[in-house]
C-alpha positions in Angstrom: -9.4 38.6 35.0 -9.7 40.9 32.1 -6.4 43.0 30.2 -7.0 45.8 32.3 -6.5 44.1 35.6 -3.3 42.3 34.5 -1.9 45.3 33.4 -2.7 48.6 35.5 -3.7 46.2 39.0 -4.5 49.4 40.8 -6.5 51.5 38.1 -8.2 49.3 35.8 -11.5 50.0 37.4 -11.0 54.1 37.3 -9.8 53.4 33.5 -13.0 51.4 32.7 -15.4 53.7 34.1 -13.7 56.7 31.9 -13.9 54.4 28.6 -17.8 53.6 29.6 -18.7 57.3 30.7 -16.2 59.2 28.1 -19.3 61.6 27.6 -18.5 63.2 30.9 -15.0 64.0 30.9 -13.8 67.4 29.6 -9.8 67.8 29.0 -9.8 70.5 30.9 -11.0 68.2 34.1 -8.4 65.3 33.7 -5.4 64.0 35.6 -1.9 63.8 34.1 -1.6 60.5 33.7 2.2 58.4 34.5 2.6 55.5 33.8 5.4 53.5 35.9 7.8 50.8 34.7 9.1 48.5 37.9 12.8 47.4 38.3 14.3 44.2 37.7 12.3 41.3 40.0 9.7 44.1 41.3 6.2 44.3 40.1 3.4 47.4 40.2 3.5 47.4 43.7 6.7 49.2 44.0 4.7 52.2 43.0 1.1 50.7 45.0 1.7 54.1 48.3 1.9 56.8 45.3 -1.4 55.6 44.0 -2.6 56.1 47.6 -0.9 59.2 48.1 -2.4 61.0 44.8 -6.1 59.6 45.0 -7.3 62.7 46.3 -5.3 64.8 44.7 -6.9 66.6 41.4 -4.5 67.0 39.0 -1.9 63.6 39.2 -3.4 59.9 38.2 -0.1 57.5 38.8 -0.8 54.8 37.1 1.6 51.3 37.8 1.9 49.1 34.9 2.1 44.8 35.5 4.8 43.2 32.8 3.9 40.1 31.7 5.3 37.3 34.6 4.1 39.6 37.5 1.5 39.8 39.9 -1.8 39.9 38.6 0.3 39.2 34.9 1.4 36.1 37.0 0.3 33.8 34.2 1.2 35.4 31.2 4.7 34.3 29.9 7.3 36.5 30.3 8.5 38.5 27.4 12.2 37.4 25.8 13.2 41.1 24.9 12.7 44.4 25.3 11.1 44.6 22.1 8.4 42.1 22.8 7.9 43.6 26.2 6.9 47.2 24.6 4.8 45.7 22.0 2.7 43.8 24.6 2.0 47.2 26.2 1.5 49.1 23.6 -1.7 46.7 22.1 -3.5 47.7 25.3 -1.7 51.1 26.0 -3.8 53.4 23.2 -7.1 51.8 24.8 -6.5 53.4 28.3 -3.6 57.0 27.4 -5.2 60.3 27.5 -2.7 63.4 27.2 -1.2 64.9 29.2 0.7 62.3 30.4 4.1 61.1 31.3 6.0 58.0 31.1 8.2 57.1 34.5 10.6 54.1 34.9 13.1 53.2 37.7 15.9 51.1 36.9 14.9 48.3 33.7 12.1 50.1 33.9 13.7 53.2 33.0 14.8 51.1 29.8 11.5 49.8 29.0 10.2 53.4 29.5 12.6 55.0 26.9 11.7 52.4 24.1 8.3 52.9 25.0 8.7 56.6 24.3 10.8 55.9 21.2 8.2 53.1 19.8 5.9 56.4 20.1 7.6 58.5 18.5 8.2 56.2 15.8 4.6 55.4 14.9 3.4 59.2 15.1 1.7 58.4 18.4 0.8 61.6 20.7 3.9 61.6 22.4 4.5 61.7 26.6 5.3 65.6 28.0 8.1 64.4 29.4 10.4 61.0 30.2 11.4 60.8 33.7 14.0 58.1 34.2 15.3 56.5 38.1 18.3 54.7 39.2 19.9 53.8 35.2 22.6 54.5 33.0 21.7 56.1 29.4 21.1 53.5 26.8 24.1 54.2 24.8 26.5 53.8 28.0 28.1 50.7 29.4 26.0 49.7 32.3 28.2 49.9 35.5 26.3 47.4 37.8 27.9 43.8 37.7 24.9 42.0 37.4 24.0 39.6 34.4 21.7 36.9 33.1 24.8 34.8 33.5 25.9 36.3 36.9 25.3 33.1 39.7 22.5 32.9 42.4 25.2 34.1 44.9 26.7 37.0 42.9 23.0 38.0 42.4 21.9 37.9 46.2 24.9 40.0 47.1 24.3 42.5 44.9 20.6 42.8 45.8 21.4 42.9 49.4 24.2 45.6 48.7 21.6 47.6 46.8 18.8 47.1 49.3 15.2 47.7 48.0 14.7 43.5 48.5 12.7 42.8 52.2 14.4 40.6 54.7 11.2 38.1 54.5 12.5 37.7 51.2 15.9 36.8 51.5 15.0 34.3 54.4 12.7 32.7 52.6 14.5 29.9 50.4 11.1 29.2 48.3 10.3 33.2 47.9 14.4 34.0 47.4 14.5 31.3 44.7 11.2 32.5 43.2 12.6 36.0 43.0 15.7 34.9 41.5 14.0 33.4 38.8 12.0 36.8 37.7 14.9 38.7 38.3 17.6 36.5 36.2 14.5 36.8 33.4 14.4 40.5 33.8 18.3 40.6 33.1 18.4 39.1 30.2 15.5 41.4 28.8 17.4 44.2 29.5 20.4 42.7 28.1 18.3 42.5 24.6 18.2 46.4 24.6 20.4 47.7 22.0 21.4 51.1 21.6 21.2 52.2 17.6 20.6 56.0 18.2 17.4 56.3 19.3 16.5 60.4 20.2 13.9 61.3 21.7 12.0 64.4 21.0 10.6 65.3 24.7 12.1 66.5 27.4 14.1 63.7 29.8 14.2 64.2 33.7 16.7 61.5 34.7 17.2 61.0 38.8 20.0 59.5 40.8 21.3 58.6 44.2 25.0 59.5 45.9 25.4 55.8 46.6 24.1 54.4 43.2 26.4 52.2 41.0 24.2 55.0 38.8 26.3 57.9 39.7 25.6 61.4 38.5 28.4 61.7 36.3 26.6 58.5 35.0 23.1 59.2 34.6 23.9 62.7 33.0 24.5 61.0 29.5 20.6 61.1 29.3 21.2 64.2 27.9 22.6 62.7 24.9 19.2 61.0 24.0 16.9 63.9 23.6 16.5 67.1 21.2 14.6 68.8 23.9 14.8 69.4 27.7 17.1 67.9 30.1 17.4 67.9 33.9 18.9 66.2 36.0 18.2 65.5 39.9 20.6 64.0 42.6 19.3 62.3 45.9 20.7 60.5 48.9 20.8 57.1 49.3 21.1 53.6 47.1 19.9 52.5 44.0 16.2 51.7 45.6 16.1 55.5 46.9 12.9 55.7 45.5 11.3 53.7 48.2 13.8 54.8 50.9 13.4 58.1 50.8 9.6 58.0 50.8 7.5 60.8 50.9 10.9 62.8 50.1 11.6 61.5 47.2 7.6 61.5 46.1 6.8 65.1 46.8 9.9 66.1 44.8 8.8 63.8 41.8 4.9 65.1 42.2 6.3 68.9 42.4 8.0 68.0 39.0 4.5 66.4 37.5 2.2 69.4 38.9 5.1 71.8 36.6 4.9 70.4 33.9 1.2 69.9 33.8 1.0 73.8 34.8 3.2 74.6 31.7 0.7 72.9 29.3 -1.8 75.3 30.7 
């Protein structure tokens, strides 16, 4: 299995047939590319039915990304930190980014999705046209969901089960539960290595949110503090997995903000 597969599971075979025919693409004919960060214990398949629901379409190329530990990245170690995690990515990411595009993260991957923008920034990189961010606090805020690398397996399943997102097979499963405690519990303490030193970004930040979300609104508008540019803000019904509850909902709404802003760069 080569570095593309592990990484982008559901594109690396588009990706490689633009880097070996990169003669017959013209700007002017590509997809906005986004690249989407999973939540805690979830992997590129949480994203998988967008990929479906875009292939046709001409100007949207979602684009999952794998962390180390996960499906097809099942043997690579898991990264310790947030740090480690980005610069994993980002020794493959410059092989396979074309602009436009747009980095997306839901939850920790909302975290890992910011730094990844920042890391950008930092190094002069051709920066994202815009941030959008699911289902977290800003980095700078106290996070206001219990959970911990230290919480136990009990507090952990309650909490997952109150937030929903987690299949039933799962959680009656003892072998899969324990399996998915284990990549979640490593997840949390990744996200606990995330510290705040006051990173800005300078592209705009869509930041989403759900009514029943331990991520309220009032919550997630403090994204607005970590941008010089653009900020918007976007409230939906349901729990903190209302990206996948809400379906098509939420997915038209989230490709009617992607088609803007790749209309604006026109």
């Amino acid at each position: 299995m080569n570095i593309l597969q592990r990484w982008f599971p559901f594109n690396h075979r588009k990706i490689q047939e633009e880097q070996e025919n990169t003669d017959s693409f013209r700007p002017s004919e590509e997809r906005i590319q986004v690249f989407c960060f999973p939540s805690a214990g979830s992997s590129a398949g949480l994203y998988r039915s967008w990929c479906n629901a875009t292939h046709d379409m001409s100007d949207i190329d979602f684009i999952p990304v794998e962390i180390p530990g996960r499906g097809n990245h099942i043997t690579s170690p898991a990264a310790d930190s947030i740090d480690e995690l980005v610069e994993a990515f980002l020794s493959v990411f410059p092989k396979v980014v074309r602009t436009p595009y747009i980095i997306y993260g839901h939850s920790f991957g909302a975290a890992v999705a910011f730094q990844v923008a920042y890391t950008l920034q930092e190094r002069g990189f051709q920066l994202p046209e815009k941030l959008i961010v699911a289902g977290r606090h800003a980095p700078h805020m106290q996070d206001p969901n219990p959970l911990s690398s230290a919480s136990t397996d009990a507090e952990i399943i309650e909490e997952i089960k109150k937030m929903g997102g987690t299949p039933e097979a799962i959680l009656n499963h003892p072998e899969m539960l324990q399996f998915t405690l284990s990549q979640l519990r490593g997840d949390l303490r990744t996200h606990e290595s995330l510290r705040y030193t006051g990173q800005k970004l300078q592209i705009p930040i869509e930041a989403h949110c759900a009514t029943q979300d331990d991520a309220t609104k009032e919550i997630v508008e403090y994204w607005k503090d970590v941008t010089t540019d653009e900020f918007h803000i976007k409230e939906f019904e349901g729990h903190h997995f209302f990206i996948q509850a809400l379906g098509e909902t939420y997915l038209n709404s989230l490709m009617d903000t992607i088609t803007q802003t790749r209309k604006s760069l026109s």
